[in-house]
Structure formats: C-alpha cells, structure tokens
C-alpha positions as CSV (number, residue, x, y, z in Angstrom):
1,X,110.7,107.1,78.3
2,X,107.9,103.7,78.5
3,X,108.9,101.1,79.9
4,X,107.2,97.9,78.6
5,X,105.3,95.7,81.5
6,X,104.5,91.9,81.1
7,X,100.8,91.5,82.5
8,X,100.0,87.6,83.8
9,X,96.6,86.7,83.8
10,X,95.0,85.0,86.6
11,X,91.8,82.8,87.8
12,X,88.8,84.6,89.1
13,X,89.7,83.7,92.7
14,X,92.0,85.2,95.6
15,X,93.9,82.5,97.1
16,X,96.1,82.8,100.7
17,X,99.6,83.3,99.7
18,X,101.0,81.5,102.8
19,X,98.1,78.4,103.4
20,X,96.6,78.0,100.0
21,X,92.9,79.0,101.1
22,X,90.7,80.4,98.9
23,X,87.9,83.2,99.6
24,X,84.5,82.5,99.4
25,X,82.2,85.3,99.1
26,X,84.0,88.7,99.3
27,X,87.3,88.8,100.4
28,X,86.5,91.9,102.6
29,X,88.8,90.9,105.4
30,X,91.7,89.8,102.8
31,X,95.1,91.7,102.7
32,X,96.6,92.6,99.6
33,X,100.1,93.6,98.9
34,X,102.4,94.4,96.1
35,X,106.0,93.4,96.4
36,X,109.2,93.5,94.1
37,X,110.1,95.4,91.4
38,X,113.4,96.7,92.5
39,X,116.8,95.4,91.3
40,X,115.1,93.6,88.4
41,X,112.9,91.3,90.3
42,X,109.2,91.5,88.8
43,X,106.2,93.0,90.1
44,X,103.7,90.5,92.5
45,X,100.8,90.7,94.2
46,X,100.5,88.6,97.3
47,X,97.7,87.8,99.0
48,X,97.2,86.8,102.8
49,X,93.4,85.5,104.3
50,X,92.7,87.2,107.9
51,X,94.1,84.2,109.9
52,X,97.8,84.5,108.5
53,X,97.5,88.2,107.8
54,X,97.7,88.4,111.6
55,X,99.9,85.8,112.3
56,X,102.6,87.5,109.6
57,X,101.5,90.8,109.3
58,X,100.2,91.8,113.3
59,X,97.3,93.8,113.3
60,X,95.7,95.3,110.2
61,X,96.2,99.4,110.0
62,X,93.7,101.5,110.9
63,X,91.8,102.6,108.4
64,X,90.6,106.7,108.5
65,X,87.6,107.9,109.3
C-alpha cells in the first residue's frame, strides 16, 4: 500500500527554529531534526542555530570516525 505525502515548499534559507536567525554562509554547525508524524500529526523539520542547539539540545553527538 502508498500512502500519499503532501510536500511544502520552502525559501532557500535555514532559519533557527527557537530565535528566528538565519544562516549565513553554510550552516555547518546547524542541527536538523525531523519530528511528528505519529498519531496523525504531519511530518516537520525543525531547525536549531549552534547557540540554542546547546541551550535545548546539550551537546551535539559525537560524530564517528
């Protein structure tokens, strides 16, 4: 069985979820995370700069070697 996905399209620009910021240059140090999709909610995508990725999120993972 498909299921059948709305897609929302969005400005060229990744913008702070939580203060509104938005990345100049490469968004390198940016975290990204996807969210929802249970119990009908939809699908996001939300986006935190380094400064309130730490403050919300602790340290980033580690990434592997």
């Amino acid at each position: 069985m498909r299921q059948e996905t709305e897609a929302t399209t969005v400005a060229n620009e990744v913008r702070c979820t939580e203060c509104d910021t938005v990345a100049r240059g490469p968004a390198t140090s940016w975290r990204a995370y996807i969210t929802g999709g249970f119990d009908e909610e939809p699908v996001e995508v939300v986006v935190y700069c380094p400064e309130c990725a730490l403050r919300e999120l602790g340290p980033a993972p580690a990434q592997p070697t």
